[in-house]
N, C-alpha and C positions, 0 to 999 in steps of 0.2 A: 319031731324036730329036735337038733341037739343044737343047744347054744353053748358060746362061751364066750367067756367076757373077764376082762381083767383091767382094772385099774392100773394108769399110767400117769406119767406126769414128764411134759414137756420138758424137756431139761433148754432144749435151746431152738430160736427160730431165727434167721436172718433171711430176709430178701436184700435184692437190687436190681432197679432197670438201668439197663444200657443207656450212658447218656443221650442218644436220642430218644429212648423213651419205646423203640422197634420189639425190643428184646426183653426179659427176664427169668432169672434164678433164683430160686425159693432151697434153703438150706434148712431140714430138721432134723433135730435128734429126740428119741421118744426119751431117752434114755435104755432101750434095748439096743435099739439100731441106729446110723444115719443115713438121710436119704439126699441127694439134690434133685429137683425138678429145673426143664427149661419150659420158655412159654414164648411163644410168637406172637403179639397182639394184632398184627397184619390176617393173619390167621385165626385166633378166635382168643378172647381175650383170655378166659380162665382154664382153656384146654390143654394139659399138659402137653409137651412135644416130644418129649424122652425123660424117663427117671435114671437114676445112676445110683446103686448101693454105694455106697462109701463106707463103713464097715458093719461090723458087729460090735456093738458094747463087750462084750465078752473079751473079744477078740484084740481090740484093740491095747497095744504095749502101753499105750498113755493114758486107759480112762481113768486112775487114778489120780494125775496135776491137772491141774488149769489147762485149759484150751481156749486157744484162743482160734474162732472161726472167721474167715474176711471170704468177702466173694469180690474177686477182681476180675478188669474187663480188658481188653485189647487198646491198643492205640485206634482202632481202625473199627472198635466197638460190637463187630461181632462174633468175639469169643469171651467167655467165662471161665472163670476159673475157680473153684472154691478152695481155699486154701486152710490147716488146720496147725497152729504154729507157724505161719509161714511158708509151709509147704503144700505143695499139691496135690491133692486126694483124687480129682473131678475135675475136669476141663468140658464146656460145649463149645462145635463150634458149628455155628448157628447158620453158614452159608453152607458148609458141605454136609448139614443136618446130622452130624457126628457129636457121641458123646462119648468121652472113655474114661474111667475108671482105672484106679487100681486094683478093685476087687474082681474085674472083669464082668460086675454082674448089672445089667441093664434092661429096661422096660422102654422100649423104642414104641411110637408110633407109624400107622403108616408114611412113608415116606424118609423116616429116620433109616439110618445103618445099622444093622444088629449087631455088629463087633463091637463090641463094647471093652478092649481089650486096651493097656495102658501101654502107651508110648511115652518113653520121656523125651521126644523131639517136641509134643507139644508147650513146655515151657517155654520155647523161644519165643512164643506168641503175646508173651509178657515181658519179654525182656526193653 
């Protein structure tokens, strides 16, 4: 058997449910990576519904300043948005079981959409 194992440390974690309480987004960063998850409580309360990479540590132009991470939601409550300064990395949107990404890289469940590809028409969904 070959293990490996490497010590980490959470650099940051935010949730939010949808104000009706239907929906939720879990936002973390190990400090290597960041990840979003969605969850459907209608469905099962702790089962992921889609993951969405949102970057590489490495990679990203800003891991050097402050970040600031917010997860907003729709007028209309079923879409998410994780936003990183203000802007948006990760949008779910929880009726057409669609999640995208700027990295284009996602972990769908059954029933989710595998495109996981970023459009910037989904901003309007916050405006």
């Amino acid at each position: 058997m070959i293990e490996s194992s490497e010590a980490f440390q959470v650099l940051c974690q935010l949730d939010s449910n949808s104000p009706n309480g239907r929906y939720a987004v879990y936002f973390e960063d190990d400090g290597r990576t960041g990840w979003c998850y969605a969850f459907d409580r209608q469905i099962a309360e702790d089962k992921i519904q889609c993951a969405l990479h949102v970057y590489n540590a490495e990679d990203f132009s800003a891991r050097h300043t402050p970040q600031k991470a917010q997860i907003i939601w729709s007028s209309d409550e079923t879409k998410a948005g994780v936003l990183l300064n203000g802007h948006p990395y990760a949008v779910f949107e929880f009726t057409t079981r669609q999640g995208r990404c700027r990295s284009g890289l996602g972990v769908p469940q059954p029933g989710w959409q595998n495109d996981h590809d970023w459009d910037p028409n989904v901003v309007r969904f916050f405006e």
